[in-house]
C-alpha positions in Angstrom: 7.0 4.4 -10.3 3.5 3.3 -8.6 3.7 2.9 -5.4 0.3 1.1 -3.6 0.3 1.8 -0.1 -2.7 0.0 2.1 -3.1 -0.1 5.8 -5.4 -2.4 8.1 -7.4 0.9 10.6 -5.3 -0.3 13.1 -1.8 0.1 11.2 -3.0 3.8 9.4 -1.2 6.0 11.5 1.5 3.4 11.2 1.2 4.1 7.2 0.7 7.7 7.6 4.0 8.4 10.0 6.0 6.2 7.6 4.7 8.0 4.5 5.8 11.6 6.6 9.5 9.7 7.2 10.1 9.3 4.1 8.6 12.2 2.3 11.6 13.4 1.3 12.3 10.7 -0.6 9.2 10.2 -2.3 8.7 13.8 -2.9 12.3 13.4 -5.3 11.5 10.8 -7.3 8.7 9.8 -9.9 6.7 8.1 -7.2 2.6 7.8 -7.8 1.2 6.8 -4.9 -1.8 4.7 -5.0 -4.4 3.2 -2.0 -7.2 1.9 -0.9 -10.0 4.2 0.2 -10.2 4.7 4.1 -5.7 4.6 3.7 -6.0 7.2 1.1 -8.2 9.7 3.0 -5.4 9.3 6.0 -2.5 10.2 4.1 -4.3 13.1 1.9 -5.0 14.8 5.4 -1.2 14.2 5.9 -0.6 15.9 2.4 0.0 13.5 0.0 -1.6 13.5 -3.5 -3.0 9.4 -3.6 -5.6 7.7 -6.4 -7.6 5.9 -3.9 -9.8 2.9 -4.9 -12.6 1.4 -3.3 -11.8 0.4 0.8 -10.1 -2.7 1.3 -13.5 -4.6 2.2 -15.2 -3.3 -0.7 -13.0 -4.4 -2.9 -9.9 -2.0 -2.8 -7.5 -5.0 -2.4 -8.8 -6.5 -5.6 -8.5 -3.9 -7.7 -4.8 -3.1 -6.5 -4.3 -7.0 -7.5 -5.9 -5.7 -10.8 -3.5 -3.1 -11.0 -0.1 -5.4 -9.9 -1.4 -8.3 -11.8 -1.4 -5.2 -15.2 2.2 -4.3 -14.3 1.1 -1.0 -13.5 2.4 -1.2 -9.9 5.7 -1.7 -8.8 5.7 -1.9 -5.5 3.2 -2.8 -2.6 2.9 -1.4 1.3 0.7 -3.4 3.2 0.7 -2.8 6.7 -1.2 -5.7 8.0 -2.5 -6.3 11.4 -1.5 -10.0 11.9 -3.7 -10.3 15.0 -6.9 -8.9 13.5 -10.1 -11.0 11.6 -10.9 -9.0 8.3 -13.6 -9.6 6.1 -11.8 -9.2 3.0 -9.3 -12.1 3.7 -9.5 -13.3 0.8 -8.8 -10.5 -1.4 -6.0 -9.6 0.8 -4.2 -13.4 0.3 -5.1 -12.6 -3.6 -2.9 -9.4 -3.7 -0.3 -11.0 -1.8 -0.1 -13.5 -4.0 -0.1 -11.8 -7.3 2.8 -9.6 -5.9 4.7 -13.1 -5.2 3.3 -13.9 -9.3 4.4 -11.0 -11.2 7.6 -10.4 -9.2 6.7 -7.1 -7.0 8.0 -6.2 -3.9 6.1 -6.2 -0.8 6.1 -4.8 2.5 3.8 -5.9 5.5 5.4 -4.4 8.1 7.9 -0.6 9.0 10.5 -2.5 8.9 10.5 -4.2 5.1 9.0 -0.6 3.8 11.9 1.2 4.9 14.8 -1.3 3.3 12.4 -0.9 -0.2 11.8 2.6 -0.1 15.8 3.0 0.7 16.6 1.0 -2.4 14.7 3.3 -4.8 
């Protein structure tokens, strides 16, 4: 199972204390964990192995929507930050769409992450 896992900067330790929650978890199953850039650096220094891609603004977010739109990943963490402006807007709406397209889950927020993570 792929797992993408993405963070706005102001949501990474968010990402990263979630990711150290559930370790357990994702340390017993088949789970591939995949980010963007700046999120993948966070949660290496936390332990995980992650393929990161390009950061979000550079064009991380598309080429997860590459990967979700190839059925390679099967589920999306995207902790957004709802109040911030980000450049990449549009690649973000692009991912959240093909995840709505190809029938992948998606979490934007703790909350969400933990009720998919629990059902794997």
């Amino acid at each position: 199972m792929e797992i993408a896992i993405i963070a706005h900067d102001g949501k990474k330790t968010e990402m990263v204390q979630f990711l150290m929650d559930f370790k357990a978890t994702i340390l017993a199953k088949d789970i591939t964990l995949i980010s963007t850039g700046t999120t993948g650096k966070h949660v290496e220094k936390a332990g995980f192995i992650v393929t990161k891609y390009l950061s979000g603004p550079y064009g991380g977010d598309a080429q997860i929507a590459g990967r979700v739109a190839e059925g390679k990943t099967d589920m999306v963490l995207f902790f957004r930050d709802p109040l911030g402006m980000h450049p990449h807007e549009p690649d973000i709406a692009m991912l959240m769409r093909l995840c709505d397209v190809h029938d992948i889950p998606l979490a934007t927020n703790p909350a969400t992450a933990e009720l998919l993570i629990k059902s794997i």
